[in-house]
Steps between C-alpha positions, in 0.01 A plus 500: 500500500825326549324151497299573220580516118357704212357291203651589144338441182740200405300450152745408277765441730694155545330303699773333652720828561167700656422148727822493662517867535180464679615180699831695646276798653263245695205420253375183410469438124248264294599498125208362274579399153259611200548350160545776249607447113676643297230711340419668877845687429589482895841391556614118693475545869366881516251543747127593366300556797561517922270472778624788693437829290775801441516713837345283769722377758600127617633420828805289527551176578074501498375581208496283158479654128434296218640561178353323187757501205529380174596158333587452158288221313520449127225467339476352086457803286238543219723368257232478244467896521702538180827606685660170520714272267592148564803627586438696739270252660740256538746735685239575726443122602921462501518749776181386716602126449164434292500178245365658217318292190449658126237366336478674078165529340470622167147486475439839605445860339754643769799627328839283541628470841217610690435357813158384532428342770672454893393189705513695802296801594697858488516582873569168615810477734794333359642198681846339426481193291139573415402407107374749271414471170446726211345470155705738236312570131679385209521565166321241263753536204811420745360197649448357115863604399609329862308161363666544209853528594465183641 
């Protein structure tokens, strides 16, 4: 038994802490990443699954366990979904390094600021310095007083 280890359930866990606590008793670790969003609710680097189940035991400096955790992608929200303002949607792309493009149409029935339409899919992963346009509803009377003015 003294060349042998018992197997945790390291769900959750850090994988980085639980791999070198496994490396200094004699096991050999494999660490998978899995692409999780932020909608999956599991937390940067936590490990979702292992190979080696709670209870069994791994010889040292023989056996290997791998442990699959989780890396964060970001993926475009539905910003069309009612919850978003132009506002918001531009802090979004600030933070992920997006280049974001407005486009105002005012022949809609939406009500004013609305966002109507997103030129990429909700779910898509975000990439720095990607483009991303949105289309916002306007108001017919405020583009008139706009032309107007001057």
């Amino acid at each position: 038994y003294e060349d042998t280890i018992e197997v945790e359930d390291y769900k959750g866990k850090n994988v980085e802490a639980i791999k070198a606590k496994l490396e200094e008793a004699g096991i050999r670790v494999v660490t998978t990443p899995k692409k999780v969003t932020e909608a999956d609710n599991i937390e940067e680097n936590s490990i979702v699954s292992q190979s080696v189940e709670k209870g069994k035991r791994l010889q040292k400096n023989n056996d290997v366990i791998e442990l699959v955790y989780a890396t964060l992608i970001v993926v475009y929200p539905d910003f069309t979904d009612g919850t978003y303002t132009e506002k918001s949607i531009r802090e979004f792309c600030e933070k992920y390094n997006v280049i974001l493009t407005v486009e105002y149409d005012e022949n809609t029935n939406y009500p004013e600021g609305t966002i109507i339409h997103q030129t990429r899919d909700a779910g898509t992963p975000v990439t720095g310095n990607a483009t991303f346009g949105i289309t916002v509803a306007r108001d017919k009377q405020e583009v008139a007083e706009e032309w107007l003015e001057e």
